[in-house]
KOLMAR-100468 format. One line per 2 residues: for each residue x, y, z of N, C-alpha, C. Coordinates in nm, 3 decimals. Layout:
N
X Y Z X Y Z X Y Z | ...;
END
This chain:
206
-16.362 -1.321 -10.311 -16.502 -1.335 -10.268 -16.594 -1.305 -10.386 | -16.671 -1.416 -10.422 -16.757 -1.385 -10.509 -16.915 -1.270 -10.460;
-16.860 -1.186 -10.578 -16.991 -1.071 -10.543 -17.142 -1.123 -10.594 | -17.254 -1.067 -10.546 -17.361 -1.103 -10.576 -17.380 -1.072 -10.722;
-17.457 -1.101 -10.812 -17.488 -1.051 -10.952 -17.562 -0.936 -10.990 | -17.554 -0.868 -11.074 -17.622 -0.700 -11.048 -17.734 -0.749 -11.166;
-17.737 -0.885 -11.232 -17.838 -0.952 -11.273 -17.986 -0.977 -11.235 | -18.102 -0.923 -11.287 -18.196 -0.959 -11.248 -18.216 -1.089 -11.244;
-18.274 -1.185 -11.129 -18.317 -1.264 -11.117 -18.433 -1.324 -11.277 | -18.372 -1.438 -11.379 -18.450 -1.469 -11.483 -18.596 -1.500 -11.440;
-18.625 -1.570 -11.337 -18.768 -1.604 -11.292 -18.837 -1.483 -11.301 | -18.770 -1.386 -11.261 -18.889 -1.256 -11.271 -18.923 -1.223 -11.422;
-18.853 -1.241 -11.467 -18.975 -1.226 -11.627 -19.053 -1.321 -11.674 | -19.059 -1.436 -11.569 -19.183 -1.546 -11.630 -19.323 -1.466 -11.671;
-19.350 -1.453 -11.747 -19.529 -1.405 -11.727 -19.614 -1.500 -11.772 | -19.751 -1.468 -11.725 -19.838 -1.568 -11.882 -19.890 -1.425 -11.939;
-19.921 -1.470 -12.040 -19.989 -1.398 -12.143 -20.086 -1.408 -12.225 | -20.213 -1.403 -12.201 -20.334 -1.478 -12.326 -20.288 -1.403 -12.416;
-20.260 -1.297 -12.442 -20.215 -1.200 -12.628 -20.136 -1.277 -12.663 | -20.028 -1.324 -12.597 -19.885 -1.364 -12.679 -19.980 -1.423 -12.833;
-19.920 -1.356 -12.911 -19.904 -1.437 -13.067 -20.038 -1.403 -13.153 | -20.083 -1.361 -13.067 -20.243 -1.273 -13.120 -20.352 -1.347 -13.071;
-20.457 -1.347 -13.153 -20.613 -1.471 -13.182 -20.551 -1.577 -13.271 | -20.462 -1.554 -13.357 -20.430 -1.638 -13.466 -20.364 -1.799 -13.411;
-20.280 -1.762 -13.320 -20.167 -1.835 -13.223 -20.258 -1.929 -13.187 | -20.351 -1.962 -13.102 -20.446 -2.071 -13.143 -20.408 -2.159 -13.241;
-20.512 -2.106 -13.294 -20.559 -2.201 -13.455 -20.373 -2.248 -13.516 | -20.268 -2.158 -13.477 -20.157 -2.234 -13.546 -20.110 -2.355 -13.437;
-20.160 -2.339 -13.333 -20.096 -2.452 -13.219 -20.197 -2.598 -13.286 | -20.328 -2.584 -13.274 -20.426 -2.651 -13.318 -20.387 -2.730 -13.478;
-20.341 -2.680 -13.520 -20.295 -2.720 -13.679 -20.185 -2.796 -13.709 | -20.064 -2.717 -13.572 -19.969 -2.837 -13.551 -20.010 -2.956 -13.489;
-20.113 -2.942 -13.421 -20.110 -3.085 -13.335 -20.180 -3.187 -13.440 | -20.266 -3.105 -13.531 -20.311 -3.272 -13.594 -20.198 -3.256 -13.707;
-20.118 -3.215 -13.740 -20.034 -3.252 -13.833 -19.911 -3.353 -13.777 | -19.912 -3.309 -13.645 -19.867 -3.388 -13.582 -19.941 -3.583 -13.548;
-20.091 -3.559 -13.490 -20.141 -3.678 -13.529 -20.129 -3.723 -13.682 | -20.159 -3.611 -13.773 -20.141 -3.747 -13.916 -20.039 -3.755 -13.931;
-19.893 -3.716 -13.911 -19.764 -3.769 -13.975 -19.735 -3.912 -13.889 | -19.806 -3.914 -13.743 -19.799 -4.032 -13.711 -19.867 -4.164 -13.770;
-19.965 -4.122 -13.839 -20.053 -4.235 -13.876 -20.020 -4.250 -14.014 | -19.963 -4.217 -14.074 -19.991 -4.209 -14.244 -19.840 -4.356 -14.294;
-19.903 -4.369 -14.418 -19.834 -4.499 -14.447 -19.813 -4.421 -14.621 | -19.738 -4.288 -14.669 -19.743 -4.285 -14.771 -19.657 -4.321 -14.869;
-19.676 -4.267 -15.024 -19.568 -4.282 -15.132 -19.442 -4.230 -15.106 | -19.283 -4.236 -15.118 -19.222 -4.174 -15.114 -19.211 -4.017 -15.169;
-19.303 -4.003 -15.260 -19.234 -3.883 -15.330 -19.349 -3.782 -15.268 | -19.484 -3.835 -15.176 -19.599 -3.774 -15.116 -19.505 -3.759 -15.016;
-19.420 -3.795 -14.951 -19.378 -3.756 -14.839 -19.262 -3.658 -14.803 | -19.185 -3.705 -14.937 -19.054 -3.626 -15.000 -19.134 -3.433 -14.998;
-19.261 -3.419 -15.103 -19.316 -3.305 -15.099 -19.377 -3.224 -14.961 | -19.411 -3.300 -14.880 -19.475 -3.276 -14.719 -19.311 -3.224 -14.671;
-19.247 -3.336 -14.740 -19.119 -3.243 -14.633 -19.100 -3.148 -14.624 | -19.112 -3.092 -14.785 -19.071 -2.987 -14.840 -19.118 -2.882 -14.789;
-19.267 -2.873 -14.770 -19.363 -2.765 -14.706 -19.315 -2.753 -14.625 | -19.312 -2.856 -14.547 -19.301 -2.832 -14.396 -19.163 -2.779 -14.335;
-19.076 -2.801 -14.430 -18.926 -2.730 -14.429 -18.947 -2.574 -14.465 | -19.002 -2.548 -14.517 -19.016 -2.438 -14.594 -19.139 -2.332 -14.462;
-19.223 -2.425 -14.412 -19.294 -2.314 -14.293 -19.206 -2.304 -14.197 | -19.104 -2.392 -14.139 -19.012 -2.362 -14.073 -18.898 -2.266 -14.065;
-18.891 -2.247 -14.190 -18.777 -2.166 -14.245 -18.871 -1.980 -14.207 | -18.983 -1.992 -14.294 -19.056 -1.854 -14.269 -19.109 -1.817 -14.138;
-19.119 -1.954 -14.010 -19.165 -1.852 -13.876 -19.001 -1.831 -13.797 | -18.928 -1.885 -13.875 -18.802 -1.884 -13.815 -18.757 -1.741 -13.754;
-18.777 -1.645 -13.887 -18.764 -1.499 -13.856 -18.810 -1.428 -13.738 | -18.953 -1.530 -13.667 -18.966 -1.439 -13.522 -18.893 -1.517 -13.417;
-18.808 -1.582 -13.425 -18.745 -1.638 -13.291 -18.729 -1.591 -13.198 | -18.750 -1.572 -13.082 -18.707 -1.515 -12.963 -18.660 -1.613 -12.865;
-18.602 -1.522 -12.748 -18.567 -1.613 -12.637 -18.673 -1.703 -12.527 | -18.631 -1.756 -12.468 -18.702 -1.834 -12.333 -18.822 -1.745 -12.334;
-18.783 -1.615 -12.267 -18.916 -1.592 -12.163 -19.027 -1.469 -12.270 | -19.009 -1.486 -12.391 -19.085 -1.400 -12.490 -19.198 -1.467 -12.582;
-19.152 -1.620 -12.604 -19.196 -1.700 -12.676 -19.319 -1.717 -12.648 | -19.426 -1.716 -12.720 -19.594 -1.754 -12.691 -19.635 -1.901 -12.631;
-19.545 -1.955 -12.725 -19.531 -2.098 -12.669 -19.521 -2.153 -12.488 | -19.609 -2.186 -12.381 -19.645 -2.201 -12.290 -19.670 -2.119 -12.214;
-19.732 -1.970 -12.274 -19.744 -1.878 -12.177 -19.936 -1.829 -12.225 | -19.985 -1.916 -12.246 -20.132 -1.890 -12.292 -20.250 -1.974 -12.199;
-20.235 -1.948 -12.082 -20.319 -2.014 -12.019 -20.467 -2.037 -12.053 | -20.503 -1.972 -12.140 -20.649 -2.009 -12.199 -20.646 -2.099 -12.276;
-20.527 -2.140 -12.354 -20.539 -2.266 -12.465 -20.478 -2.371 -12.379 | -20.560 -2.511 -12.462 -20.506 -2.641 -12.415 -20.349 -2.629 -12.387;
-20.314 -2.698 -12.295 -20.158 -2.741 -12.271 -20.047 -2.622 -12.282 | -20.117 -2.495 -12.231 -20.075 -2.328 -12.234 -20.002 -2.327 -12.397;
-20.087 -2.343 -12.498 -20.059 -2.346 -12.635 -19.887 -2.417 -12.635 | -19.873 -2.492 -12.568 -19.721 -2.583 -12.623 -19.727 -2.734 -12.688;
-19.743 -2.760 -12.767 -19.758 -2.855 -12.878 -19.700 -2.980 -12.812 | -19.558 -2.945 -12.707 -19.552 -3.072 -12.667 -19.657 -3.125 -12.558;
-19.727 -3.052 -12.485 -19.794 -3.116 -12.413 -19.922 -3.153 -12.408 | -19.957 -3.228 -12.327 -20.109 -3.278 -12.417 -20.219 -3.205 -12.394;
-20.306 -3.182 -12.471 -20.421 -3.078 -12.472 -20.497 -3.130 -12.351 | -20.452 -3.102 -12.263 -20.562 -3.057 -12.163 -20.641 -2.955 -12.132;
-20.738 -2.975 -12.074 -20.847 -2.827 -12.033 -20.869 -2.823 -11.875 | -20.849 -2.694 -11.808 -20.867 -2.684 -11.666 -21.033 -2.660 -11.618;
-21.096 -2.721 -11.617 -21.256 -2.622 -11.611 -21.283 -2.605 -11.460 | -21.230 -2.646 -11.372 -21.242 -2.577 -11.195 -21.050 -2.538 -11.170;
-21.089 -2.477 -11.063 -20.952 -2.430 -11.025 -20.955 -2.361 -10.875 | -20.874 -2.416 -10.789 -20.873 -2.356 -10.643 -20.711 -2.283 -10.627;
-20.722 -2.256 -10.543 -20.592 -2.236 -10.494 -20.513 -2.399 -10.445 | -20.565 -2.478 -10.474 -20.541 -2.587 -10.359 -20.554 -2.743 -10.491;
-20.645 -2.723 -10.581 -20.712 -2.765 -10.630 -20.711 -2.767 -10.812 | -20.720 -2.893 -10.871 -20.808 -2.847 -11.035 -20.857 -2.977 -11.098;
-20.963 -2.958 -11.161 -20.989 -3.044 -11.227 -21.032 -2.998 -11.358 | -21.012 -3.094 -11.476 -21.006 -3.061 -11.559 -21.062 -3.221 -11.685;
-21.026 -3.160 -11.827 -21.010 -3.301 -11.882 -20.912 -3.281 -11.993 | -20.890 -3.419 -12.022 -20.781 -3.457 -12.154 -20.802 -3.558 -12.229;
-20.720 -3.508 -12.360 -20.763 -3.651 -12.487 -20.640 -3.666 -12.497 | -20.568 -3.808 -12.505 -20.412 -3.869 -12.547 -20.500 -3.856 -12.701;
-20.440 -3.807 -12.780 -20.455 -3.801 -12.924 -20.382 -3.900 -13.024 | -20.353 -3.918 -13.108 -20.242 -4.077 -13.223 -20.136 -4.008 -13.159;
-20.095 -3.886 -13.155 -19.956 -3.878 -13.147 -19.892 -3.930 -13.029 | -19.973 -3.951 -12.935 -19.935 -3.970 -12.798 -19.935 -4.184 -12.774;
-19.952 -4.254 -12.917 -19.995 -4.369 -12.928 -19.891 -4.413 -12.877 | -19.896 -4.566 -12.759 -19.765 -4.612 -12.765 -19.810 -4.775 -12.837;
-19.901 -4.767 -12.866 -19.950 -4.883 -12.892 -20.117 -4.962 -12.869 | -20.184 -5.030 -12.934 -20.310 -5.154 -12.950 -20.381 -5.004 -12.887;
-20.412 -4.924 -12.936 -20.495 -4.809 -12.926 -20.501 -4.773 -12.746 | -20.345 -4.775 -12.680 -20.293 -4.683 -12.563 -20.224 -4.647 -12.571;
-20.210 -4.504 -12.457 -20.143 -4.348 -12.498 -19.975 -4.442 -12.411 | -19.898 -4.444 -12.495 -19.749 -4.418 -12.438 -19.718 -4.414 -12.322;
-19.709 -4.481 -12.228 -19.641 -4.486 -12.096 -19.602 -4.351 -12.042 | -19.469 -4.317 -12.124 -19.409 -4.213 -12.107 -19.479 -4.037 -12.135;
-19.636 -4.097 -12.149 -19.661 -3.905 -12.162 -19.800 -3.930 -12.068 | -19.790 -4.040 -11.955 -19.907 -4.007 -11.892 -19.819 -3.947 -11.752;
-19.695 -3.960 -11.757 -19.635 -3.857 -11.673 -19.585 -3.738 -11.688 | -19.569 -3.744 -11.778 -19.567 -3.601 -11.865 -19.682 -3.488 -11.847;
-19.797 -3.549 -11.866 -19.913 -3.529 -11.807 -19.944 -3.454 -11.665 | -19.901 -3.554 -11.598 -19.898 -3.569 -11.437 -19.776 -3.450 -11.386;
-19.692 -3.418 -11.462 -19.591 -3.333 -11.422 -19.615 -3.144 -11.430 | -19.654 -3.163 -11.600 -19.724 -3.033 -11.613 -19.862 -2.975 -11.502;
-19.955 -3.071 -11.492 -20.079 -3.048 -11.433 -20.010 -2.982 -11.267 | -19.937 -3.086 -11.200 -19.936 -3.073 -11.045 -19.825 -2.920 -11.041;
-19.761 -2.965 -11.129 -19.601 -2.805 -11.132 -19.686 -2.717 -11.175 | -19.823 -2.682 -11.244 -19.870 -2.573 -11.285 -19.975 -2.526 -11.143;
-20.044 -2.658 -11.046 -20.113 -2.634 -10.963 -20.048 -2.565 -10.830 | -19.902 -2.594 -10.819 -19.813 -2.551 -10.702 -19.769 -2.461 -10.743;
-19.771 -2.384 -10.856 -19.658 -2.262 -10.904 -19.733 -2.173 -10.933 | -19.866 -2.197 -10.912 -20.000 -2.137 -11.003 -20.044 -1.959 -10.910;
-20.019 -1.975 -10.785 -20.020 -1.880 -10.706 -19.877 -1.831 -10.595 | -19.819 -1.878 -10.663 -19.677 -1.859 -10.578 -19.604 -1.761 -10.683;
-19.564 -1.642 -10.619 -19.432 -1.530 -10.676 -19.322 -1.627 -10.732 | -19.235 -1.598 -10.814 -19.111 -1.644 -10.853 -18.998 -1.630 -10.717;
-18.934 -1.745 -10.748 -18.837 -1.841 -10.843 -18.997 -1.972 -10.846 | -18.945 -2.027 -10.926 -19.102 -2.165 -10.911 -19.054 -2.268 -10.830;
-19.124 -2.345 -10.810 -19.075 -2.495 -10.772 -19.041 -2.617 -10.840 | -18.898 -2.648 -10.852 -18.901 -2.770 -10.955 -18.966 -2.895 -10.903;
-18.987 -2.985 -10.990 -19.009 -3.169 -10.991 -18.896 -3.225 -10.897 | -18.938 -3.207 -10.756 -18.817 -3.334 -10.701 -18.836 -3.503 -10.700;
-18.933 -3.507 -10.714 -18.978 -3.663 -10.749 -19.103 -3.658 -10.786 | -19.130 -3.803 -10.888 -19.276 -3.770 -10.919 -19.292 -3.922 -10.911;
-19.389 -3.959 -10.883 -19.395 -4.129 -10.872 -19.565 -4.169 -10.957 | -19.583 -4.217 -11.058 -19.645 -4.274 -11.126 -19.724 -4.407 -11.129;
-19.861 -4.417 -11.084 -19.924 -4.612 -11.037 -20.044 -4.545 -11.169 | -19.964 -4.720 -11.274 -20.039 -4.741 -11.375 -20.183 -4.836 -11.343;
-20.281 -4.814 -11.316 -20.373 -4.866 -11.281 -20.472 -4.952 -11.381 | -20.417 -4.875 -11.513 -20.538 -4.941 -11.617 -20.445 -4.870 -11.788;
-20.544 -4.945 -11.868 -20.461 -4.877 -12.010 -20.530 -4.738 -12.005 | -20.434 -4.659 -12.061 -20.538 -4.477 -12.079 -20.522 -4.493 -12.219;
-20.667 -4.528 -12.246 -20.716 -4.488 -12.409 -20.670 -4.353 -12.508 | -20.616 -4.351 -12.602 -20.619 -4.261 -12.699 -20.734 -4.251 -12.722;
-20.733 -4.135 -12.781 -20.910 -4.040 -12.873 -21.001 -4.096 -12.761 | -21.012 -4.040 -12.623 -21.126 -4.088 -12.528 -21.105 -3.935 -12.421;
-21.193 -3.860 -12.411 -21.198 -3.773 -12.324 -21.192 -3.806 -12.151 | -21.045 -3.799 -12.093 -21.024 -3.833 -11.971 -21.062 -3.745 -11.871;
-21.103 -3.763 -11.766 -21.136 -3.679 -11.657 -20.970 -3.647 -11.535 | -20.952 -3.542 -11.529 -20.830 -3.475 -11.478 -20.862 -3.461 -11.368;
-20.784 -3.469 -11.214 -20.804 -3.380 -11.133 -20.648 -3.358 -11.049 | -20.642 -3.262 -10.977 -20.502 -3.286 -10.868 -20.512 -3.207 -10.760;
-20.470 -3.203 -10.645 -20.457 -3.162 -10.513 -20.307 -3.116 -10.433 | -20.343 -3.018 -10.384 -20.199 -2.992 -10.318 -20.259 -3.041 -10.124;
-20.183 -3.136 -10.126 -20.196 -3.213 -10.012 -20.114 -3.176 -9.916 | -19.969 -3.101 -9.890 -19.906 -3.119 -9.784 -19.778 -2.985 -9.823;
-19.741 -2.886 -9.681 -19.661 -2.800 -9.729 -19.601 -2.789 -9.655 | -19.518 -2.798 -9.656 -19.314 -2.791 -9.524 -19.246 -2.698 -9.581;
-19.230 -2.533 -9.574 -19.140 -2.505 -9.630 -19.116 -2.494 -9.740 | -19.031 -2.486 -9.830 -18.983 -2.464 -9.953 -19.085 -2.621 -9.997;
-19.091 -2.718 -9.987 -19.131 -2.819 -10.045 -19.301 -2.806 -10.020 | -19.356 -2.871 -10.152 -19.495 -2.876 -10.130 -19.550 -3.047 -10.259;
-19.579 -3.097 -10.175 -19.698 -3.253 -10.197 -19.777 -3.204 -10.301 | -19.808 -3.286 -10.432 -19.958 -3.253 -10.450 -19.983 -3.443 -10.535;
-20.093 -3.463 -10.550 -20.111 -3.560 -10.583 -20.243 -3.531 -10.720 | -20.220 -3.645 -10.793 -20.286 -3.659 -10.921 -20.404 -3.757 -10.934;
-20.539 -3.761 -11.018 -20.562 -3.873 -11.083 -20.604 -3.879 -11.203 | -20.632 -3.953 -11.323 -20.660 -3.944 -11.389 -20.794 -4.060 -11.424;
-20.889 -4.033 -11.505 -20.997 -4.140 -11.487 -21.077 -4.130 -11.659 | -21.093 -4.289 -11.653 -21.173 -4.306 -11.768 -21.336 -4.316 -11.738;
-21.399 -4.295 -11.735 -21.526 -4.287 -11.670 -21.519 -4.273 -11.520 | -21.556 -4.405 -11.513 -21.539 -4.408 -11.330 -21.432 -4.514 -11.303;
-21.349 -4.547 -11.392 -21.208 -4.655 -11.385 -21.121 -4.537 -11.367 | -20.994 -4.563 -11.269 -20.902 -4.496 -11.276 -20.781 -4.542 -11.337;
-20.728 -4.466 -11.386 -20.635 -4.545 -11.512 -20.464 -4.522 -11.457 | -20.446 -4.421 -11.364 -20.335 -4.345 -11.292 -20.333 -4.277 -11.228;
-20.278 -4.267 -11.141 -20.235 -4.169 -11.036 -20.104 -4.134 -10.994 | -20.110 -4.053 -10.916 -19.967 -3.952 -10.943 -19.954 -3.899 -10.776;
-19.778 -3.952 -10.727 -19.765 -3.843 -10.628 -19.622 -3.721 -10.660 | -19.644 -3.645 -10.662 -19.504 -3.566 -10.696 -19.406 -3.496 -10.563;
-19.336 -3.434 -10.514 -19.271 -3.312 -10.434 -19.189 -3.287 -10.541 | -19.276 -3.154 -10.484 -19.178 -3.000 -10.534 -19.114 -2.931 -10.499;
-19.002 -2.860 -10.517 -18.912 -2.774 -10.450 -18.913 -2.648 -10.481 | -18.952 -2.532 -10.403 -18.912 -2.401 -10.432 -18.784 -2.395 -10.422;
-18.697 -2.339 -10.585 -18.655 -2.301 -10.574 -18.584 -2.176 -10.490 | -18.490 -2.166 -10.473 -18.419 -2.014 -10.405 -18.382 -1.907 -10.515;
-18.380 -1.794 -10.494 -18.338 -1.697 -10.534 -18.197 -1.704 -10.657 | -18.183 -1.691 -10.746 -18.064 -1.719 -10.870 -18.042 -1.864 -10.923;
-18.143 -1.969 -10.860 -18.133 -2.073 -10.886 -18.157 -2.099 -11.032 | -18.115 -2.171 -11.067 -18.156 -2.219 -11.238 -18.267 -2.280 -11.283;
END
């Protein structure tokens, strides 16, 4: 008979943290992301690029020394910075917030280009995933709720470098599972929308 685990449950050390990483932690998230937009855009010399490597091998090597695990890392636990300071996701900003509720806005930036000056298919759900899993998990104790489906209606192109209008809703709750739905808008065009269910996890779940 398998015994229970004398393991704390990992969900319980999720925290957020505005300190994680100091005041500085900012401005270094901010620095990656447009280095991130210009390595996408740039058309250079080999040996200009050969040297960029170099740097950039070389800052890697020196933050290497603070590595930590999963639940220590500054990296998505800064709810005051765009996209909880994680570089992969796109700088969004929350400026209302309910229990129920958020709206907010976002810029698809070059890096997010999939093409003829629109953001990539693949990160306007990306988008849509972070926003609604942060709106359902946002007041709920641990374990969280994963992504059990997320369904995506492309309505229009979503412009790069154009400040989008955010919003999402938690629409419907059964139990461990909870509805919330998305939209996203270019002025007054809507460019996508989003329905997801989520699953609370159980207790030792992964």
């Amino acid at each position: 008979m398998t015994q229970p685990s004398s393991e704390p449950d990992p969900w319980q050390r999720r925290r957020v943290d505005p300190d994680a990483g100091g005041p500085e932690f900012g401005r270094l998230i901010a620095a990656f992301r447009r280095l991130q937009d210009v390595v996408v855009q740039i058309d250079g010399p080999g040996d200009a690029v050969g040297r960029a490597a170099d740097d950039v091998e070389k800052l890697a090597a020196s933050l290497g020394k603070w590595q930590v695990d999963e639940w220590e890392r500054c990296a998505g636990r800064r709810p005051d910075l765009p996209g909880r300071g994680h570089p992969l996701l796109l700088p969004h900003t929350i400026d209302e917030r309910t229990d129920t509720s958020v709206r907010g806005r976002v810029v698809f930036t070059p890096y997010y280009l999939g093409g003829n000056r629109a953001a990539h298919g693949g990160t306007v759900p990306l988008l849509f995933d972070e926003v609604l899993g942060m709106l359902v998990n946002a007041t709920a104790p641990p374990p969280p709720a994963r992504t059990a489906y997320l369904t995506v209606n492309y309505r229009a192109v979503t412009p790069i470098d154009v400040e989008l209008r955010l919003e999402a809703t938690i629409d419907r709750q059964e139990g461990r599972k909870t509805w919330a739905t998305g939209r996203l808008h270019d002025g007054d065009r809507l460019v996508a929308d989003a329905e997801g269910l989520f699953v609370k996890l159980r207790p030792g779940m992964p």
